[in-house]
C-alpha positions in Angstrom: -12.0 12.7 14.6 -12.1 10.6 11.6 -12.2 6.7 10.9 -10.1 5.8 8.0 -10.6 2.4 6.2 -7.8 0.7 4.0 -10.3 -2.2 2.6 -7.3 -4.8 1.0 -7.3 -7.4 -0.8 -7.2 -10.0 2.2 -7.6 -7.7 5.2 -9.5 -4.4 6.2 -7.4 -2.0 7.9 -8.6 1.2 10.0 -7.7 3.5 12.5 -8.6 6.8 13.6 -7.0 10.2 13.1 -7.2 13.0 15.5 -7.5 16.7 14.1 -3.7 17.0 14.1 -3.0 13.6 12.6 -2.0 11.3 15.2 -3.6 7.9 15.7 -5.6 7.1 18.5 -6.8 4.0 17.6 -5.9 1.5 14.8 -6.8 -2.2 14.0 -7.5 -4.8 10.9 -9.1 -8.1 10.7 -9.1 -10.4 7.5 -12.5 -9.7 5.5 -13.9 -12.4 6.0 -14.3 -11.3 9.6 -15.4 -7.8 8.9 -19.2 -7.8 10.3 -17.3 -9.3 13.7 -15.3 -5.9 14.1 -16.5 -3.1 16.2 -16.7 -0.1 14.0 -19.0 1.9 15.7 -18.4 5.4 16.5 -19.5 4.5 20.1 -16.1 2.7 20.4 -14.0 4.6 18.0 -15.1 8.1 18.5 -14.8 9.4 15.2 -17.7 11.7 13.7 -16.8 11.2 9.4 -15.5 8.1 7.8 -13.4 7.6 4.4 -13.0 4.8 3.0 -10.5 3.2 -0.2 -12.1 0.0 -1.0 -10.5 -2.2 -3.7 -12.1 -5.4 -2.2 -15.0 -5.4 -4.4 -18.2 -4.3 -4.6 -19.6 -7.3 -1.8 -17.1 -5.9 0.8 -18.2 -2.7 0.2 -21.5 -3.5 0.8 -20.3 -5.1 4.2 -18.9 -1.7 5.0 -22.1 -0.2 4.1 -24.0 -2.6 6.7 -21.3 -1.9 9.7 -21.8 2.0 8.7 -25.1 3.1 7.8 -26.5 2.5 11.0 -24.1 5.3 12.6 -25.6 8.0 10.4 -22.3 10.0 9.4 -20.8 11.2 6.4 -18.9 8.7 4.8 -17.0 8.8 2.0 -15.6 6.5 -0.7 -12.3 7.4 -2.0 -12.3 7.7 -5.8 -8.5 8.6 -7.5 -8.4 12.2 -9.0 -6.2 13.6 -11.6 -4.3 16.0 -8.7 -4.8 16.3 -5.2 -2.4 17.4 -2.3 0.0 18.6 -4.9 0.5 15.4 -6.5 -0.2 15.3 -10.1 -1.9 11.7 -11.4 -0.7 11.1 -15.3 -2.7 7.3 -15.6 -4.6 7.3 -18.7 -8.2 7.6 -16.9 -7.0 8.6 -13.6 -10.0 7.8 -12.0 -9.2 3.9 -12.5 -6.1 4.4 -10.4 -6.7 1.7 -7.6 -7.5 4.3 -4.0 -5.5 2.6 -2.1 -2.3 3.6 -4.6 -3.8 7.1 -4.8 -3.6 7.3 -1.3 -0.2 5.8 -1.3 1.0 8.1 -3.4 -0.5 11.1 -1.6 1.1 10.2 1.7 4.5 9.6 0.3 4.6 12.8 -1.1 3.1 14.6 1.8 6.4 13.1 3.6 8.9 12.8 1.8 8.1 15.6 -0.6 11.2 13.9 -2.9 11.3 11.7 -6.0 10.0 8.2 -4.9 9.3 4.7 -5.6 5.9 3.6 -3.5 5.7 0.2 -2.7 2.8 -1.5 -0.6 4.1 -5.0 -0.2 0.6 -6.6 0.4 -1.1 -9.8 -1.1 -0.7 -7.8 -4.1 2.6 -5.9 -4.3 2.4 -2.2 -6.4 5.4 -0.5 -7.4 4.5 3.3 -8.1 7.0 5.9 -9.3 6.7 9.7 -7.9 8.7 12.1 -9.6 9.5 16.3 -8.7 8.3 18.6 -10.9 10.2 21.8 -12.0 7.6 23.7 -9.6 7.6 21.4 -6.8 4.8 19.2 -7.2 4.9 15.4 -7.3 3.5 13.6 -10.3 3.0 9.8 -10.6 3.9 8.6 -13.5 3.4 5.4 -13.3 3.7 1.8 -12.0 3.7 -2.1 -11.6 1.4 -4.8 -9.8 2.8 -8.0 -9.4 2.1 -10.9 -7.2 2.9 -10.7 -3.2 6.0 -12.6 -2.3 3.2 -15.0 -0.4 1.1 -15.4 -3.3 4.1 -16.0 -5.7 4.9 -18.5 -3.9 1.4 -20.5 -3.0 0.3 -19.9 -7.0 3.7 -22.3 -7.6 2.3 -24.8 -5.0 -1.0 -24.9 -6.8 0.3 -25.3 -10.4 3.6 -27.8 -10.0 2.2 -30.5 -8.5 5.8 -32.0 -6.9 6.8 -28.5 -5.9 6.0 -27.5 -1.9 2.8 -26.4 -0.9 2.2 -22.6 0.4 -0.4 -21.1 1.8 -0.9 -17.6 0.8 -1.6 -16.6 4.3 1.6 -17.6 5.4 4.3 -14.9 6.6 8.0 -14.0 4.2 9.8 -13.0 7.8 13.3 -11.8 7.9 14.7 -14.8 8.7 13.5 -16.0 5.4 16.6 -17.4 3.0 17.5 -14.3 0.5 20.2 -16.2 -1.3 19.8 -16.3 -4.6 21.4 -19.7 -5.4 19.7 -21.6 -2.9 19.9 -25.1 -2.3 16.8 -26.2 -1.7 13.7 -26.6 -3.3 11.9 -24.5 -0.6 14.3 -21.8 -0.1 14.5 -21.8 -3.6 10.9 -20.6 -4.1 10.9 -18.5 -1.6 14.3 -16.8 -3.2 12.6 -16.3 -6.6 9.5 -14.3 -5.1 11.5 -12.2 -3.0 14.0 -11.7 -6.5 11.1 -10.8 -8.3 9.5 -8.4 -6.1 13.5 -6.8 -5.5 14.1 -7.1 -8.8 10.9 -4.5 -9.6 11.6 -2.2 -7.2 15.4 -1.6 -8.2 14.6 -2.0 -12.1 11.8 0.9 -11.4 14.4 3.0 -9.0 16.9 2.8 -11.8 14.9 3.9 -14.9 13.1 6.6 -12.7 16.9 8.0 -12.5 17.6 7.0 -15.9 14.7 8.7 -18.0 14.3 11.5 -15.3 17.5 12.8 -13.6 16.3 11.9 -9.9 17.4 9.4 -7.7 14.2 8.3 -5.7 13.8 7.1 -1.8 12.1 4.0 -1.9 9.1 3.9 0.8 8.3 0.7 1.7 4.8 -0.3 3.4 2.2 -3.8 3.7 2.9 -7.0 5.8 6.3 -7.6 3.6 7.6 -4.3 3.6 10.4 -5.3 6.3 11.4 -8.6 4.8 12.2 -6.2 1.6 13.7 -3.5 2.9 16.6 -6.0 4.7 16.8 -7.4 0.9 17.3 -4.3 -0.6 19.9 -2.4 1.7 21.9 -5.4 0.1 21.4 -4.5 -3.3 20.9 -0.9 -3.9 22.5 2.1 -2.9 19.3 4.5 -2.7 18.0 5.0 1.2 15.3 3.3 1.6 12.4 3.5 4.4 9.3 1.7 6.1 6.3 3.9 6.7 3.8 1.7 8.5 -0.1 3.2 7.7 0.8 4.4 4.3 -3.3 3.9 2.6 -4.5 5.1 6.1 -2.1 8.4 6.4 -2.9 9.1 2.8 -7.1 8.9 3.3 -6.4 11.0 6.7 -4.2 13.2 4.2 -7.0 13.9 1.0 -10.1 14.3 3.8 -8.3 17.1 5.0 -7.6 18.8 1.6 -11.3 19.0 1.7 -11.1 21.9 3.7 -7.7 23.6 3.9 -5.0 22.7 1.2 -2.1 19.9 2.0 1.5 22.1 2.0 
């Protein structure tokens, strides 16, 4: 059994992965309630523990205080230049945030088509999978950009007579998607949810403009729903939510340790 650990940049996601892959547990709490969660193998039952960590060094060592007393391997995802048959062309591709690597390594495993990753979180990354000629996946490349929820409170903190937002505070599907809205509100919250839509179609589009492929978008993070209903609006390409992306990828590269990913 292994515990998998998605450590974001406002929450810390985990759950843990029988030998075949299926979940038997799975939670999150925000990080600042971390040392509060019950991690403990006792509880869990997992006997190894990866980890992508893009929540600083502080939060690591949080992880490290909640871990070491267990005594089991644990390991701290660092991106590769391949893995699972997907092929990582960043400049330094050890820089490559983990939890895109592991992204990227899930989507592939999956879908094993062109793609455009997107993990809709505080952040929201925009990463571009494309088929080689021998049937590999290779990421070429991507975007970060504000969340829609940060967009939107990083407005409230600047403009001191537009609407305050609190960055904790849910984009649902009921959330106004017109883009000519009438209202200073809905207005905000129209331009964030553009933006983000507006960088996943733009990245779609030159992905089957410079390469020949039309990618699946796979959508994942707390906002992933709220896009996906924008974009069956908008574009044409199919488009799917694939909730424990970070966590099915770290389940994914641990087990390449020992027998390779097909």
């Amino acid at each position: 059994m292994l515990l998998t650990i998605d450590a974001g940049n406002t929450r810390t996601k985990w759950a843990v992965f029988s030998g075949n892959g299926e979940i038997t547990q799975h939670s999150s709490c925000f990080n600042d309630a971390l040392l509060k969660a019950n991690l403990s193998p006792q509880a869990l039952g997992y006997q190894r523990v990866i980890i992508s960590n893009v929540a600083g060094a502080a939060h690591a060592d949080k992880l490290e205080r909640l871990l070491s007393p267990n005594h089991l391997p644990v390991d701290w995802l660092k991106a590769s230049a391949r893995a699972c048959n997907v092929i990582n062309s960043y400049f330094e591709p050890q820089t490559l945030g983990t939890d895109r690597w592991a992204a990227l390594i899930a989507a592939w495993q999956m879908q094993h088509a062109p793609c455009i990753v997107v993990n809709a979180g505080t952040a929201v990354t925009v990463d571009a999978l494309t088929q080689t000629t021998d049937g590999k996946g290779e990421f070429i490349g991507g975007m970060i950009l504000p969340g829609l929820n940060l967009m939107q409170a990083s407005l409230g903190i600047a403009a001191a007579q537009l609407p305050k937002h609190h960055a904790s505070e849910n984009f649902t599907t009921n959330t106004m998607t017109d883009i000519f809205a009438r209202s200073t509100t809905q207005a905000i919250s129209a331009g964030a949810l553009n933006a983000v839509s507006g960088a996943i179609t733009r990245a779609a589009e030159s992905l089957k403009n410079k390469y020949g492929q039309t990618p699946l978008i796979v959508l994942s993070g707390g906002n992933a729903a709220v896009i996906n209903q924008y974009l069956a609006k908008t574009v044409t390409n199919k488009t799917v939510i694939i909730d424990n992306l970070v966590l099915t990828g770290l389940y994914l590269l641990d087990r390449s340790n020992n027998m390779a990913c097909t």
